[in-house]
BAFI-3210 file (N, C-alpha, C; in Angstrom, 3 decimals, decimal comma, padded with zeros to 6 digits):
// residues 58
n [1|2|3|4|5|6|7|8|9|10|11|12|13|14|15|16|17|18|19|20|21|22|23|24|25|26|27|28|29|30|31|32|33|34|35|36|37|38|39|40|41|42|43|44|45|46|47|48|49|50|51|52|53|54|55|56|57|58]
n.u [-071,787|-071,938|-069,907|-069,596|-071,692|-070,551|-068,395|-069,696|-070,838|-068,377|-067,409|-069,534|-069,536|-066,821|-067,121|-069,171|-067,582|-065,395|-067,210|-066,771|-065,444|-063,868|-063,738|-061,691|-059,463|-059,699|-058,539|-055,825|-054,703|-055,383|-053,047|-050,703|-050,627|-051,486|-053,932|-057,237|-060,012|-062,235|-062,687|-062,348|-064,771|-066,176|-066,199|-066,366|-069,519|-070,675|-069,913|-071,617|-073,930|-074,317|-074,473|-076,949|-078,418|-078,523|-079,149|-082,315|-082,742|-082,513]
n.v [013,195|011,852|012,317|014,691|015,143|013,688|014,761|017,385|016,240|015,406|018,181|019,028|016,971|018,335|020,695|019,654|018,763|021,025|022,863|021,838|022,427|024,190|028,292|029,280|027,191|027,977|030,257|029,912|028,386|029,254|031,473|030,363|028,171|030,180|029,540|029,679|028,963|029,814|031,379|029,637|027,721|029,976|029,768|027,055|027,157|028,745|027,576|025,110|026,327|027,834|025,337|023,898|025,955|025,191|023,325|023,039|024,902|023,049]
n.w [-031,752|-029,093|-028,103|-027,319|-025,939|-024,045|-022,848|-022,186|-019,627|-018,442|-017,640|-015,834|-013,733|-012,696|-012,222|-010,417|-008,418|-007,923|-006,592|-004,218|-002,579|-000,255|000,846|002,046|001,363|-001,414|-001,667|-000,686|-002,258|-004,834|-004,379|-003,653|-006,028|-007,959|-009,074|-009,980|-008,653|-008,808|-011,381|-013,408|-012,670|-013,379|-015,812|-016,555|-015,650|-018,517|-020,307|-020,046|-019,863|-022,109|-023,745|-022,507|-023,991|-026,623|-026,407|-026,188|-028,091|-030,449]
ca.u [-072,521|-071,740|-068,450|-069,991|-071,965|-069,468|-067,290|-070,616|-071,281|-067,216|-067,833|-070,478|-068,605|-065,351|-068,237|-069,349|-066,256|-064,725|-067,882|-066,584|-063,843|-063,998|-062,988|-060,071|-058,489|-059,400|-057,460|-055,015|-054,757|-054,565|-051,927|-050,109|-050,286|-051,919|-055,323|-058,383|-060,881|-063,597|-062,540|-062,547|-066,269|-067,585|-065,935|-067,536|-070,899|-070,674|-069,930|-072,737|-075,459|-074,311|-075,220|-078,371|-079,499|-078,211|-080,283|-083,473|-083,439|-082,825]
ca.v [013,884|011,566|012,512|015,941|014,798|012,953|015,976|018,465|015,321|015,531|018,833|019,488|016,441|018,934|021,421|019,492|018,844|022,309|023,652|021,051|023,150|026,010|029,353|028,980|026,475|028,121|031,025|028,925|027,717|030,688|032,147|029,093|027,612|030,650|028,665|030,213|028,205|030,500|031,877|028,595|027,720|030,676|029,541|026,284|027,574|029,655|026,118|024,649|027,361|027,341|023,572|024,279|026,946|024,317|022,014|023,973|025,385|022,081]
ca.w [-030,698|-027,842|-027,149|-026,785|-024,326|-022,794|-022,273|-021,120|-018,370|-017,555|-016,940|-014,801|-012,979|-012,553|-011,952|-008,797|-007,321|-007,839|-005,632|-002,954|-002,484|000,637|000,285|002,742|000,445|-002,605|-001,510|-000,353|-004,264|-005,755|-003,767|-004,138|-007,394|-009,250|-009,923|-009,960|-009,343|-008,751|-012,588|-013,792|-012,404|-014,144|-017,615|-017,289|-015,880|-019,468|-021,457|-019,891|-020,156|-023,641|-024,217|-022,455|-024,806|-027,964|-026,825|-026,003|-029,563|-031,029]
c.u [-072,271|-070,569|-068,661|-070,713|-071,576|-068,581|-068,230|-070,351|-069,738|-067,160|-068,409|-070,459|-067,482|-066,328|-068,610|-068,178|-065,839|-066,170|-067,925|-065,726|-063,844|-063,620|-061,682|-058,894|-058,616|-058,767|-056,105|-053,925|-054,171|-053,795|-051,168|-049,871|-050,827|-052,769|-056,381|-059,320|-062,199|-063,701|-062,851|-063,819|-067,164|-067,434|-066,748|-069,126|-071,358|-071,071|-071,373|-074,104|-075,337|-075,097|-076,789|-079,376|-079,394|-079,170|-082,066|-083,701|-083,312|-083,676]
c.v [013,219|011,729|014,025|015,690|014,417|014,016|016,763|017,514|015,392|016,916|019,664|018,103|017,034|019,975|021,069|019,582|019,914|022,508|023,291|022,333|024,355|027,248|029,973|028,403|027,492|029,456|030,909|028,785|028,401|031,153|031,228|028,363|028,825|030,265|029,034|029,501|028,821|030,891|030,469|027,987|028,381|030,018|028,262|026,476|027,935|028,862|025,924|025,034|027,213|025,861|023,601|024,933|026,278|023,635|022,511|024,511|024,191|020,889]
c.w [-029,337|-027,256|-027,158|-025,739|-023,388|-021,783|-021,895|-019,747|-017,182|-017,081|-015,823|-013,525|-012,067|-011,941|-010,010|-007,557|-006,840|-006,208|-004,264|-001,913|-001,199|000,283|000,701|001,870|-000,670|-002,728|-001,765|-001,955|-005,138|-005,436|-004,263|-005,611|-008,527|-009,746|-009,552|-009,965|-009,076|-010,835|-013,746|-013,423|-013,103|-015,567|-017,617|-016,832|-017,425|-020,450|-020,956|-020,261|-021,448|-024,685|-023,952|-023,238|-025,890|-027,916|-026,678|-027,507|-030,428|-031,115]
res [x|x|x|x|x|x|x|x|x|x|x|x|x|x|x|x|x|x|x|x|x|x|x|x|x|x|x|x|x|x|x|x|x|x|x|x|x|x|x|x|x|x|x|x|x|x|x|x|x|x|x|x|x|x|x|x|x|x]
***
Protein backbone atom coordinates (compact mmCIF):
# COMPACT_ATOMS: atom_id res chain seq x y z
CA UNK A 1 0.00 0.00 0.00
CA UNK A 2 2.72 2.58 0.36
CA UNK A 3 3.99 2.60 -2.90
CA UNK A 4 0.41 3.35 -3.81
CA UNK A 5 0.51 6.14 -1.95
CA UNK A 6 3.67 7.08 -3.02
CA UNK A 7 2.61 7.21 -6.63
CA UNK A 8 -1.16 9.08 -5.70
CA UNK A 9 1.35 11.84 -3.70
CA UNK A 10 3.68 11.80 -7.13
CA UNK A 11 0.78 12.60 -8.74
CA UNK A 12 -0.99 15.26 -7.38
CA UNK A 13 2.80 16.58 -7.29
CA UNK A 14 2.78 16.38 -11.40
CA UNK A 15 -0.81 17.63 -10.73
CA UNK A 16 0.53 20.90 -9.18
CA UNK A 17 3.07 21.68 -11.43
CA UNK A 18 1.13 20.94 -14.64
CA UNK A 19 -1.47 23.79 -13.31
CA UNK A 20 1.75 26.08 -13.16
CA UNK A 21 1.75 26.02 -16.65
CA UNK A 22 -0.17 29.17 -18.72
CA UNK A 23 -2.30 28.70 -21.48
CA UNK A 24 0.06 30.49 -23.91
CA UNK A 25 2.66 27.85 -23.29
CA UNK A 26 0.37 25.10 -23.11
CA UNK A 27 -0.65 25.84 -26.54
CA UNK A 28 2.63 26.41 -27.37
CA UNK A 29 3.18 22.51 -26.25
CA UNK A 30 0.71 21.08 -27.97
CA UNK A 31 1.38 22.51 -31.21
CA UNK A 32 4.83 21.70 -30.74
CA UNK A 33 5.44 18.52 -29.21
CA UNK A 34 1.79 17.11 -29.49
CA UNK A 35 1.28 17.11 -25.52
CA UNK A 36 -1.75 17.74 -24.05
CA UNK A 37 -1.53 18.82 -20.98
CA UNK A 38 -4.86 20.01 -20.33
CA UNK A 39 -5.89 16.07 -21.41
CA UNK A 40 -3.45 14.82 -19.24
CA UNK A 41 -4.74 16.93 -16.01
CA UNK A 42 -8.12 15.57 -16.50
CA UNK A 43 -6.74 11.80 -16.58
CA UNK A 44 -5.04 12.38 -13.41
CA UNK A 45 -7.84 14.48 -11.77
CA UNK A 46 -9.88 10.98 -12.66
CA UNK A 47 -6.91 8.79 -10.81
CA UNK A 48 -7.16 10.87 -7.96
CA UNK A 49 -10.95 11.24 -7.42
CA UNK A 50 -10.77 7.59 -7.78
CA UNK A 51 -8.38 7.13 -4.71
CA UNK A 52 -10.54 9.52 -2.93
CA UNK A 53 -13.66 7.52 -3.31
CA UNK A 54 -11.26 4.10 -2.25
CA UNK A 55 -10.48 5.59 0.59
CA UNK A 56 -13.79 7.10 1.78
CA UNK A 57 -15.41 3.64 1.44
CA UNK A 58 -12.63 2.00 3.17
Amino acid sequence: MIEATAAFELLQDIMDDLQQIGSMLRKSIKKEAHFDIDKIERRIEEILKHEIEFDTKH
